[in-house]
C-alpha positions in Angstrom: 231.6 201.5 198.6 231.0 198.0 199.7 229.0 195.5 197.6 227.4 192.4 199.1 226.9 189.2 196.8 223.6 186.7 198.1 224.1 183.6 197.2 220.8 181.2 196.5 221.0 177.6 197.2 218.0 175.7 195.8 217.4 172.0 196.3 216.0 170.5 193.1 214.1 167.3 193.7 215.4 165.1 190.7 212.4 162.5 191.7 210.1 165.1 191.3 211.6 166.8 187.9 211.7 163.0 186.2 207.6 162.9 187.4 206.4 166.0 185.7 208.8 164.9 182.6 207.0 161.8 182.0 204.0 163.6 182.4 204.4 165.7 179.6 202.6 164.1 176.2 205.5 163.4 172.7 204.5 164.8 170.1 203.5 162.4 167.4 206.8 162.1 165.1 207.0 159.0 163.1 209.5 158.8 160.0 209.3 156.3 157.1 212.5 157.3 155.0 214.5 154.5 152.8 217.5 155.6 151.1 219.4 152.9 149.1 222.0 152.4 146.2 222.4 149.2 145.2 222.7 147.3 141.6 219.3 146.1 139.4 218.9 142.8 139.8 216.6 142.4 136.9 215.7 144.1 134.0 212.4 146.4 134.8 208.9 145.4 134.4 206.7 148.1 132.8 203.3 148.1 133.1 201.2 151.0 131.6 197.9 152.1 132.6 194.4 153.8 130.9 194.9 156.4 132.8 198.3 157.6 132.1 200.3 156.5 135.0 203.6 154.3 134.5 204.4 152.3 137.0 208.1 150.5 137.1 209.2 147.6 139.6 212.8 146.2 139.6 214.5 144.2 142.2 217.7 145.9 143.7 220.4 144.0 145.9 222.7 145.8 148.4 225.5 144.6 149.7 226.1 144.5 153.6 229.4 146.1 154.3 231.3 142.3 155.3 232.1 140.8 151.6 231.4 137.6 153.1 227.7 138.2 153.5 225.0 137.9 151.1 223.3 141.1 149.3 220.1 142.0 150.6 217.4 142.2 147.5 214.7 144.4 147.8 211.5 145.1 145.4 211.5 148.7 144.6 208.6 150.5 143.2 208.2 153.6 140.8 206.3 155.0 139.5 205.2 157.7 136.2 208.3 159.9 135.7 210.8 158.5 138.2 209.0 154.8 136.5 209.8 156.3 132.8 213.5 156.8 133.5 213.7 153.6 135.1 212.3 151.7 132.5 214.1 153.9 129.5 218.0 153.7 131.7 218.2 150.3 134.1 219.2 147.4 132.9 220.1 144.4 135.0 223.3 145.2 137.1 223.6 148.9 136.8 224.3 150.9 139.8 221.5 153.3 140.9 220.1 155.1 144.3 216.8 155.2 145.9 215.1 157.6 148.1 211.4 156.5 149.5 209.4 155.1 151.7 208.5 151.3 153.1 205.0 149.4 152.2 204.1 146.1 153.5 201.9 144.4 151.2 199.7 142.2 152.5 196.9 139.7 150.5 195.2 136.3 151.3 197.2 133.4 149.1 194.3 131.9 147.1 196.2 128.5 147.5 196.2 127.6 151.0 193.9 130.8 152.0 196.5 132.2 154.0 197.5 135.8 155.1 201.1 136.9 153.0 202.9 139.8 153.2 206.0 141.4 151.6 207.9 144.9 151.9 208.3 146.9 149.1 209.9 150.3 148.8 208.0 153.3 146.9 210.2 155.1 145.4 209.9 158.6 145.4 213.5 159.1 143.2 215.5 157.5 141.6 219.4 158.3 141.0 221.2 156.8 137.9 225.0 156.2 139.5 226.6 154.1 136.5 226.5 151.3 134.2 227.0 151.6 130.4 222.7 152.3 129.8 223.3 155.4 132.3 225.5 157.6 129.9 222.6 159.1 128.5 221.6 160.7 131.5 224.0 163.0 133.6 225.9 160.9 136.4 224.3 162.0 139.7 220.9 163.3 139.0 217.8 162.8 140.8 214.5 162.2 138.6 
């Protein structure tokens, strides 16, 4: 019994392949994650509302991973629950994580009538890593 083996050479037109590729629509991914742990850099202001809500802001600074660098200080945003345990554990310097999104704010200064803008994070949780006003709440959880 004899068996015979074709072989197929086909000629593939990169030009052509990298066309039709480009031709071909992304899909509409966008991402607007933040995650960050950093320590409070002042105490948290509380403001409560008719309606319920709770919200929390406190200032965080991260240090970049050269010690001769400055932190980076962010205004983080919480708010009801996740604003509760902020306002109930943080205290200025304590050690705590982040996970949310980014917000430019933007409004007209009523001074010199000018457009201003500033990022804020909204944070979505909040995780108490350390300092002594965290050892009522376990080490590690998310709120």
């Amino acid at each position: 019994m004899m068996f015979t083996k074709q072989v197929m050479t086909t000629t593939i037109d990169t030009n052509k392949l990298l066309e039709e590729a480009t031709e071909i629509p992304a899909p509409n991914l966008t991402l607007n994650s933040v995650n960050l742990v950093g320590r409070a850099g002042t105490q948290p202001e509380v403001k409560y509302f008719e309606s319920g809500s709770i919200k929390t802001t406190i200032s965080m600074a991260v240090r970049r991973p050269s010690k001769n660098s400055n932190p980076d200080w962010f205004t983080i945003e919480l708010w009801n629950k996740a604003a509760e345990i902020a306002a109930n554990y943080l205290r200025k310097g304590d050690l705590f994580g982040i996970s949310g999104y980014l917000k430019i704010e933007t409004w007209i200064d009523e001074h010199n009538d000018c457009s201003r803008s500033k990022p804020v994070i909204k944070a979505d949780k909040i995780y108490l890593l350390g300092g002594k006003h965290a050892d009522n709440a376990s080490d590690n959880d998310a709120f």
